[in-house]
C-alpha beads as a LAMMPS data file, in Angstrom:
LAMMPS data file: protein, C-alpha beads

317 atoms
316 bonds

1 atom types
1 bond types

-500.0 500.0 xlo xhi
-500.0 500.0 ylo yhi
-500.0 500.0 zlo zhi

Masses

1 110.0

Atoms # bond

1 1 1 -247.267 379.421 387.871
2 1 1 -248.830 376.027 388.554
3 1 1 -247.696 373.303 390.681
4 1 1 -246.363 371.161 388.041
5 1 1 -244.238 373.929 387.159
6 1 1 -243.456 374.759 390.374
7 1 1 -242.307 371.329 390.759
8 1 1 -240.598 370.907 387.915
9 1 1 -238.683 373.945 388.590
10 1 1 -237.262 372.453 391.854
11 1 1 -236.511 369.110 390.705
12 1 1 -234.466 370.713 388.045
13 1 1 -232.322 372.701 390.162
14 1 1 -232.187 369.548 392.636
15 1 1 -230.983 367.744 389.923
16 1 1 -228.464 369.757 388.245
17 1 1 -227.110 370.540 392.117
18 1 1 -226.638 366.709 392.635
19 1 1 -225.219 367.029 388.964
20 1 1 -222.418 369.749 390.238
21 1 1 -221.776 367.317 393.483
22 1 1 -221.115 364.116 391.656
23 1 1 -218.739 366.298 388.989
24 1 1 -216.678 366.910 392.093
25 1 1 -213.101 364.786 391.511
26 1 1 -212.385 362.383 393.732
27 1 1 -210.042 359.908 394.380
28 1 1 -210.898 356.608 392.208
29 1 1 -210.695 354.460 395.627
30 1 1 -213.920 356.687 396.952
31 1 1 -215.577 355.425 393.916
32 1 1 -217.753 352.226 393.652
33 1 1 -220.140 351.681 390.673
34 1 1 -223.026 349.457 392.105
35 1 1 -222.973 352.263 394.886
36 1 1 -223.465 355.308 392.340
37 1 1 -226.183 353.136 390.597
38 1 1 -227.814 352.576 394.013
39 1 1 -227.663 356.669 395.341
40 1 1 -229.019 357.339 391.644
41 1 1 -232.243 355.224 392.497
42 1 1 -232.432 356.821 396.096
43 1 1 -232.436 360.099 394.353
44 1 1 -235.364 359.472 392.224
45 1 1 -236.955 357.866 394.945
46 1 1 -237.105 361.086 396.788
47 1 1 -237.964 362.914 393.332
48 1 1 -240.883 360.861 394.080
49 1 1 -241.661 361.700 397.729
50 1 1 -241.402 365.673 396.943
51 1 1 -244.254 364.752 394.240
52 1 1 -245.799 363.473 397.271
53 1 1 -245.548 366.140 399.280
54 1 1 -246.931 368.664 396.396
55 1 1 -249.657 366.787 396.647
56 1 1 -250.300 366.839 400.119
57 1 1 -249.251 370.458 400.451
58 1 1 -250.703 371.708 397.364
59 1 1 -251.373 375.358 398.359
60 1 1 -247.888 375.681 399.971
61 1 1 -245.102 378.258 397.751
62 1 1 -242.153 375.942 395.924
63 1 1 -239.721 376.474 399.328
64 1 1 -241.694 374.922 401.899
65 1 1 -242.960 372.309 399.123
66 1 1 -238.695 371.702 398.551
67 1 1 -237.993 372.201 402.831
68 1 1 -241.015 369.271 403.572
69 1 1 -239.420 366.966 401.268
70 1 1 -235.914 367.517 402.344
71 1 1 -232.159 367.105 400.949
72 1 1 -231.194 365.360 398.333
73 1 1 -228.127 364.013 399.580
74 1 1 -224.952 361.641 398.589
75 1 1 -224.885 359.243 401.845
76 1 1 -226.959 356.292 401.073
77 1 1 -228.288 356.399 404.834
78 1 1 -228.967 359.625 406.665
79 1 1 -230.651 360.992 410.039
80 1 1 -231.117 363.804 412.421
81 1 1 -231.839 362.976 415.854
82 1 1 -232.671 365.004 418.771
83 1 1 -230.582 363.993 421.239
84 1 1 -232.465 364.504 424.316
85 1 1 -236.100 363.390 423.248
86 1 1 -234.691 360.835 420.412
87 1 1 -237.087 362.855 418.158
88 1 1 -236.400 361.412 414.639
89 1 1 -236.339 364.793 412.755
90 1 1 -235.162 363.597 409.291
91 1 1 -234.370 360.389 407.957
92 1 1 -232.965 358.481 405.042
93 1 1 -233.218 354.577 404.330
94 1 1 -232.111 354.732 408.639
95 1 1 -232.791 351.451 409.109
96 1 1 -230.724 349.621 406.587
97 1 1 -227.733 347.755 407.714
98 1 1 -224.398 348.893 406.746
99 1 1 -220.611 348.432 407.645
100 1 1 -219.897 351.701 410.024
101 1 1 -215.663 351.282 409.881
102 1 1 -214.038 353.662 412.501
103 1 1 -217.344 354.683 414.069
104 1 1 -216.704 351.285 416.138
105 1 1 -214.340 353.145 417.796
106 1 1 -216.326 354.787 419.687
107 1 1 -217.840 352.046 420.876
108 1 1 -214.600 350.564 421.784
109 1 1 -213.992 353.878 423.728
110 1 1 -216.891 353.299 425.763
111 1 1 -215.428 349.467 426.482
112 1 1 -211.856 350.875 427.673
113 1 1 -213.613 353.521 430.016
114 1 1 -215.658 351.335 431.578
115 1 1 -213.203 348.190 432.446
116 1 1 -211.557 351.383 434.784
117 1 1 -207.980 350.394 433.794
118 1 1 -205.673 352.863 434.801
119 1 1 -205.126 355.275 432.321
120 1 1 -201.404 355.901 432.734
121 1 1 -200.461 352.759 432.253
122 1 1 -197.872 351.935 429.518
123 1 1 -198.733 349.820 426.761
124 1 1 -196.281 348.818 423.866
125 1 1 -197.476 348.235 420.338
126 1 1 -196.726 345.068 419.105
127 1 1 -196.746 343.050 415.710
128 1 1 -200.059 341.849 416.396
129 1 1 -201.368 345.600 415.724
130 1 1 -200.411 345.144 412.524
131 1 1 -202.883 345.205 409.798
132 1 1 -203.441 341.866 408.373
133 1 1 -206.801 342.423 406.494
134 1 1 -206.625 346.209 405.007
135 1 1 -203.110 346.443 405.248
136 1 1 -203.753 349.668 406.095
137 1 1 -200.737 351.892 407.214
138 1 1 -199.871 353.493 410.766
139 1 1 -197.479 356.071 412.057
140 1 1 -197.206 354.360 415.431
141 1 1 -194.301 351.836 414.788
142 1 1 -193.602 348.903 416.309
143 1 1 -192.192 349.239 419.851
144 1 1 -193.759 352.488 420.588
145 1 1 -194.774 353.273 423.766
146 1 1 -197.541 355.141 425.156
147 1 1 -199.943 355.267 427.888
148 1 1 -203.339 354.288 427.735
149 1 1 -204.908 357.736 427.755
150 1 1 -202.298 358.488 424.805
151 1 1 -203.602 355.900 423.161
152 1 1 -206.996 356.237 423.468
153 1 1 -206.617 360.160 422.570
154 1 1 -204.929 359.599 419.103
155 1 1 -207.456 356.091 418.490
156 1 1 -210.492 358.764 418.771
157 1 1 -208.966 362.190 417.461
158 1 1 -207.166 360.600 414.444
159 1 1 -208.600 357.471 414.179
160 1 1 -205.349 355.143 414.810
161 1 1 -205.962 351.970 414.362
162 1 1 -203.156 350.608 415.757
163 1 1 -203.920 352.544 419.280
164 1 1 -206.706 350.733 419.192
165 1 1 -206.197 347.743 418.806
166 1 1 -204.068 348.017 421.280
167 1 1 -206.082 349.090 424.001
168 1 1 -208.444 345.965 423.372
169 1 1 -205.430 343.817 423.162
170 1 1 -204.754 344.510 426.877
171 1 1 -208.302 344.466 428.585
172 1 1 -208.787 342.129 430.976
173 1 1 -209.827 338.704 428.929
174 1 1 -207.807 339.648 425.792
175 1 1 -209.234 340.808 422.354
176 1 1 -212.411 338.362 422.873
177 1 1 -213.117 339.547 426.034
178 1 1 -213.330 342.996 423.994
179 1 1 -214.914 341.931 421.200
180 1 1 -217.830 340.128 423.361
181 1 1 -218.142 343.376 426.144
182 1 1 -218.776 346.004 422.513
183 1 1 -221.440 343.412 421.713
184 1 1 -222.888 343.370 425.218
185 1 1 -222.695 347.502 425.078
186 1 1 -224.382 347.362 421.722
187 1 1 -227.546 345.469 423.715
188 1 1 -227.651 347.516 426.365
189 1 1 -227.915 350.482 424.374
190 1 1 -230.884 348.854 422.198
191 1 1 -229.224 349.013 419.298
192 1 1 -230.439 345.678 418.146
193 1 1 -229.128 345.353 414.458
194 1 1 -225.549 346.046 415.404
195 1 1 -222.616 343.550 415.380
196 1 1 -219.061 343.950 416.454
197 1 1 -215.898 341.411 415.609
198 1 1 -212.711 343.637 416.396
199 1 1 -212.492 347.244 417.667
200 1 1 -211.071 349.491 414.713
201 1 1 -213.632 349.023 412.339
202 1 1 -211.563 347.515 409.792
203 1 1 -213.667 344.479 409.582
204 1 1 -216.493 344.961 407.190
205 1 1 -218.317 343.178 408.944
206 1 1 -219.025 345.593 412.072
207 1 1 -222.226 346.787 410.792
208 1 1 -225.084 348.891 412.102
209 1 1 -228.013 350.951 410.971
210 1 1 -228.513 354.979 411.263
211 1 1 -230.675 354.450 413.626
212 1 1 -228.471 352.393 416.149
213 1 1 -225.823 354.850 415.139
214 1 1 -227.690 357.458 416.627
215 1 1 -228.069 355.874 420.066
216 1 1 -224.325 355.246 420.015
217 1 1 -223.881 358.595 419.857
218 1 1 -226.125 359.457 422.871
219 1 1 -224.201 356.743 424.724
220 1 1 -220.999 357.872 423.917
221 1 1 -221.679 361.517 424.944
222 1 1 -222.255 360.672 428.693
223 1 1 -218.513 359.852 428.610
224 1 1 -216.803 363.240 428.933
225 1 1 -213.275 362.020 427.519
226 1 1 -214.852 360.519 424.431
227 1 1 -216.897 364.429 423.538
228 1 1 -213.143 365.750 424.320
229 1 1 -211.368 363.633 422.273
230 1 1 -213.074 363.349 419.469
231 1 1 -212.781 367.163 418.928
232 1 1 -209.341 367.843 420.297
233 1 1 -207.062 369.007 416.889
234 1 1 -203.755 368.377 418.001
235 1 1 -201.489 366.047 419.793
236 1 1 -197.850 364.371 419.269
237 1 1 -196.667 361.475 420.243
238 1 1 -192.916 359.959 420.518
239 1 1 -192.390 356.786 418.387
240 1 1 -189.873 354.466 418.822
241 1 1 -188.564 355.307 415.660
242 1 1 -187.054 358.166 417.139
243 1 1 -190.124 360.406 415.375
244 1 1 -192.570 362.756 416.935
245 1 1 -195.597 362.285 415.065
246 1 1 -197.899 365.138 414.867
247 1 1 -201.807 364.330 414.714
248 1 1 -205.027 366.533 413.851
249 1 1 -208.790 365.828 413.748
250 1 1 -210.045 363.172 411.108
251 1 1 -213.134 365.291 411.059
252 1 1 -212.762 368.729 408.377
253 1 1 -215.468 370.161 410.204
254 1 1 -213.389 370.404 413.494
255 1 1 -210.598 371.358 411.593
256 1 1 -212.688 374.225 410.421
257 1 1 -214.063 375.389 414.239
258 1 1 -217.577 376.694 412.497
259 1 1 -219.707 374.213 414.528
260 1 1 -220.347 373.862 417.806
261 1 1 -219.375 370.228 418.002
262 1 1 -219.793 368.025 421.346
263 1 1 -218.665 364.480 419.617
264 1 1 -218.113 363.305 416.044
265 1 1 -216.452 360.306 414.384
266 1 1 -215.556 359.580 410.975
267 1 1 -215.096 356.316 409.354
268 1 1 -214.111 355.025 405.534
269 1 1 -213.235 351.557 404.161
270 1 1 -214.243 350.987 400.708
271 1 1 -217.468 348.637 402.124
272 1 1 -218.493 351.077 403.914
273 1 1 -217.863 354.458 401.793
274 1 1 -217.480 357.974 403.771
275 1 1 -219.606 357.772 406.693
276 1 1 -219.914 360.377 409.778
277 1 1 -221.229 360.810 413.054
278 1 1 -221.848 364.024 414.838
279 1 1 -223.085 365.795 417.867
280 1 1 -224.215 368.985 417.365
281 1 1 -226.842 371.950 418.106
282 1 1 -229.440 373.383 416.506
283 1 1 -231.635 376.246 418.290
284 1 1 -229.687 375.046 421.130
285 1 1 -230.676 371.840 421.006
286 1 1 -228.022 369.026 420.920
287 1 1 -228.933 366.949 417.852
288 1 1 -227.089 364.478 416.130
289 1 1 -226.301 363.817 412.250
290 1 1 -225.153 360.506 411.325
291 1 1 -223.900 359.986 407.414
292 1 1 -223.598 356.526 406.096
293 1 1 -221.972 355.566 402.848
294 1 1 -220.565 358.587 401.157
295 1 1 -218.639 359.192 397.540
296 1 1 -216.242 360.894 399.081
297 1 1 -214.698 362.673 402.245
298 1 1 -216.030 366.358 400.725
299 1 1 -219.610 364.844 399.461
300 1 1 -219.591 363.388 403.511
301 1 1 -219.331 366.658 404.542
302 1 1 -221.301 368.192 402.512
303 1 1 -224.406 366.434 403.561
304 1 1 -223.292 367.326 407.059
305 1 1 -223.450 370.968 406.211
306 1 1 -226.612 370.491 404.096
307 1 1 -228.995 368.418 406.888
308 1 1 -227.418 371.303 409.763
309 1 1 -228.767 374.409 407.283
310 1 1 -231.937 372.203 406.663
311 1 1 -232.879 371.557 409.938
312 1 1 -232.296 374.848 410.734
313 1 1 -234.376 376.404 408.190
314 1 1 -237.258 373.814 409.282
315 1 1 -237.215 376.024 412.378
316 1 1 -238.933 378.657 410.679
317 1 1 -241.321 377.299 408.297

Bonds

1 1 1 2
2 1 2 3
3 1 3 4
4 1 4 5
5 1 5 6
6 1 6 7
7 1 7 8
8 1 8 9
9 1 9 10
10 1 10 11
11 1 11 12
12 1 12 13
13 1 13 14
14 1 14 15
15 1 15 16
16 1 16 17
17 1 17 18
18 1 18 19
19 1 19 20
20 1 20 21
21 1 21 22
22 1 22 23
23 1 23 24
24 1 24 25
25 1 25 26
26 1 26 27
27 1 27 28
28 1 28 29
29 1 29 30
30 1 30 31
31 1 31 32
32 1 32 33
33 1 33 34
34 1 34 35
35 1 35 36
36 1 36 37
37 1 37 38
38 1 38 39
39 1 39 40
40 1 40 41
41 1 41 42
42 1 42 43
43 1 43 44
44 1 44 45
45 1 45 46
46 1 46 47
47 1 47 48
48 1 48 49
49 1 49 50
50 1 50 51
51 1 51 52
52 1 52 53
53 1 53 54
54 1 54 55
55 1 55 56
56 1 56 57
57 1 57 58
58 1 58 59
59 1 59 60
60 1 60 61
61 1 61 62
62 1 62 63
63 1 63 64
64 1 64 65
65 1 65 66
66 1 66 67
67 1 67 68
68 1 68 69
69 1 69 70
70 1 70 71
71 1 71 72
72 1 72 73
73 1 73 74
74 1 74 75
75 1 75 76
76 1 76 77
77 1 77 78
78 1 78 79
79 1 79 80
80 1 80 81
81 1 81 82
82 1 82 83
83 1 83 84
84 1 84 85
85 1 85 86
86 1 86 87
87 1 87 88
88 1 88 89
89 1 89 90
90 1 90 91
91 1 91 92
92 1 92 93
93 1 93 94
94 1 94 95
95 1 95 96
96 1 96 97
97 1 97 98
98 1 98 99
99 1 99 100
100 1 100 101
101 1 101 102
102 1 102 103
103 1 103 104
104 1 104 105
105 1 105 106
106 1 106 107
107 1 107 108
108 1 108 109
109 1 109 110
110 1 110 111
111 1 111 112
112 1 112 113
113 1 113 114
114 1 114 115
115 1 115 116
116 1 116 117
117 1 117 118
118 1 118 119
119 1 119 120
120 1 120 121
121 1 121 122
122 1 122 123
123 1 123 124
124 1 124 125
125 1 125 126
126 1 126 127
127 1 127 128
128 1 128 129
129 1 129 130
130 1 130 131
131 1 131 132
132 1 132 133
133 1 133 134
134 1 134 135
135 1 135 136
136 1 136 137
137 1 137 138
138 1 138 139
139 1 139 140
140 1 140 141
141 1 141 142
142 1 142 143
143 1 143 144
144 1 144 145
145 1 145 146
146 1 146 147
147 1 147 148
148 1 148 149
149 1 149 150
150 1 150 151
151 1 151 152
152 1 152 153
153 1 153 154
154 1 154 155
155 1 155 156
156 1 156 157
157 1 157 158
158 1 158 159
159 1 159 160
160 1 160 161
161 1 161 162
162 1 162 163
163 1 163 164
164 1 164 165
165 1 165 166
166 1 166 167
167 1 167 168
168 1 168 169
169 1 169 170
170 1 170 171
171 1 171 172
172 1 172 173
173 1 173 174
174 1 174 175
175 1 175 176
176 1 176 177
177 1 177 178
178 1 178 179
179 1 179 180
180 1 180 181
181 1 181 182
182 1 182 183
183 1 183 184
184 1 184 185
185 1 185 186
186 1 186 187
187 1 187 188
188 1 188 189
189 1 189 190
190 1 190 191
191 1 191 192
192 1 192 193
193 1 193 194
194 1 194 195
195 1 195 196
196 1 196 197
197 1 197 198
198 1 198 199
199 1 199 200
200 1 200 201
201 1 201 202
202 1 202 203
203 1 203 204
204 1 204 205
205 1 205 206
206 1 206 207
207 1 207 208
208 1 208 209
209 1 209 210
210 1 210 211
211 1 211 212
212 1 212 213
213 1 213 214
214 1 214 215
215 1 215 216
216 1 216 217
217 1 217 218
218 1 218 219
219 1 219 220
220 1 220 221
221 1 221 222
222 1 222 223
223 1 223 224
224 1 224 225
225 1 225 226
226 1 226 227
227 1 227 228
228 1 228 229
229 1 229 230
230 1 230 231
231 1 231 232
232 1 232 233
233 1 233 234
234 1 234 235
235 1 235 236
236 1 236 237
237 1 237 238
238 1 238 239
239 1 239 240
240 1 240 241
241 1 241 242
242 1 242 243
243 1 243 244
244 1 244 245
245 1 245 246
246 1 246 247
247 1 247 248
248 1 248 249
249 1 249 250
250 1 250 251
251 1 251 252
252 1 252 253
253 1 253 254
254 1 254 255
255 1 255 256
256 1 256 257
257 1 257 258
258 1 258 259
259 1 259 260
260 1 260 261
261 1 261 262
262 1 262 263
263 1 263 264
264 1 264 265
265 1 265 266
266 1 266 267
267 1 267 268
268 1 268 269
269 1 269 270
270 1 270 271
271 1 271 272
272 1 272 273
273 1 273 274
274 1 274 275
275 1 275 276
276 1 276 277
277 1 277 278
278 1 278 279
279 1 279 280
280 1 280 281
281 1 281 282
282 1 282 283
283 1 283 284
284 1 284 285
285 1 285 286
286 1 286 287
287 1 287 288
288 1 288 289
289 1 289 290
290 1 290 291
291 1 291 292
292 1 292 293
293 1 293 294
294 1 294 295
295 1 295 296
296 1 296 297
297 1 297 298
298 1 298 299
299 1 299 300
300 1 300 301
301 1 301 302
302 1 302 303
303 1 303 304
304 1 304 305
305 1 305 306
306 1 306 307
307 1 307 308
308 1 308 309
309 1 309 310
310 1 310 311
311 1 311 312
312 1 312 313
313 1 313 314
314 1 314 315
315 1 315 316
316 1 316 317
């Protein structure tokens, strides 16, 4: 068979796969036009690069040709990093700036640990955690109490914003103080095109690239409550509604316990689609995936699944 057919082959199958992902339903608030439009273009941009590849490879069987070209995937901004050499070992439009929602959380974990507050401490959720600009909903009503290791367990396992919030609220300087110390954390961990203005991620306008993503995600795993939060699967809280609210993992794929999985975070508000961060192993190496700008909570974790069994498979070529 030649090349052309070889390659034609592929790009068939690729297509009619993304074709069977993008048929998946999903909820119509997951959905944004000028986004599809965008991932469309992406795709047959890397059409092109497997073309690319063909030719460089030319003498190479249609898997390897398919494996050196990688994924087609639905996040508009992908990578795998090694985590212990920083070894780039696949990437996806990683250097393209784009609002990162909850993921600020964990760099407003980072903050909380290192003011050195205690961690018992009670702290009271007030009006002012309210949601003014999503008007997103919380299960922590007003007046409930918890400590500041409660809080900061819930704020990273389930992704409450209102835990959050809360924790900046009471560092030492008030919310700017906060706001300023996640910018100063951003610098010191080089990643250069990320901005912070509040702690949950609700602002659109905390923004970041793959790329910086990826060293938040190294800096975040020298903190050993942040790695055992953000895979814990249960906890349950008293409200002062006279409720115990019971919480689970954001994150499907620690829901599902098939990875080995040392940190994650996810994050959605409609500017920033589905978007993921993990730390995970491959070959026992730690590695870390980060998904940016997703159709949809199962097409987020999708890629994730897709870049693990591709990176693995790289292994043996």
């Amino acid at each position: 068979m030649s090349r052309f057919s070889c390659f034609r082959r592929w790009q068939c199958l690729s297509l009619l796969g993304a074709s069977l992902m993008m048929a998946v339903p999903v909820m119509a608030d997951d959905l944004d036009v000028l986004g599809q439009f965008i991932e469309q273009k992406q795709q047959a941009d890397q059409a092109g690069s497997v073309n690319s590849v063909i030719n460089q490879y030319p003498d190479s069987d249609l898997e390897v040709q398919a494996q050196l070209a990688g994924p087609l995937l639905s996040s508009q901004s992908a990578l795998i990093m090694n985590n212990q050499t920083g070894e780039i070992l696949y990437e996806k439009n990683i250097n393209q700036v784009r609002s990162i929602a909850s993921i600020s959380k964990l760099m407003s974990a980072m903050v909380v640990l290192d003011a050195k507050q205690n961690m018992n401490e009670q702290i009271t959720v007030t009006p002012a955690e309210i949601d003014r600009l999503k008007n997103s909903s919380s299960r922590l009503s007003i007046g409930t109490v918890l400590s500041r290791r409660d809080m900061l367990h819930i704020g990273l396992m389930s992704s409450e914003n209102r835990a959050i919030h809360a924790l900046a609220r009471t560092y030492p300087g008030g919310m700017p103080s906060f706001v300023a110390a996640m910018n100063r954390k951003a610098a010191d961990l080089g990643m250069t095109n990320a901005r912070f203005f509040e702690p949950t991620g609700l602002d659109p306008r905390n923004q970041a690239t793959a790329r910086d993503l990826a060293l938040l995600v190294r800096g975040a795993s020298k903190y050993p409550l942040i790695r055992q939060y953000t895979t814990d699967n249960y906890a349950e809280v008293y409200t002062s509604n006279g409720k115990v609210e019971k919480y689970r993992n954001s994150n499907a794929l620690v829901r599902e316990g098939s990875w080995p999985i040392a940190l994650q975070k996810t994050g959605y508000i409609r500017e920033a689609g589905k978007s993921m961060v993990v730390l995970t192993s491959i070959q026992n190496q730690p590695v870390t995936i980060v998904l940016l700008n997703s159709s949809s909570s199962l097409n987020r974790v999708n890629d994730a699944r897709t870049l693990r069994s591709w990176a693995i498979r790289q292994q043996s070529l």
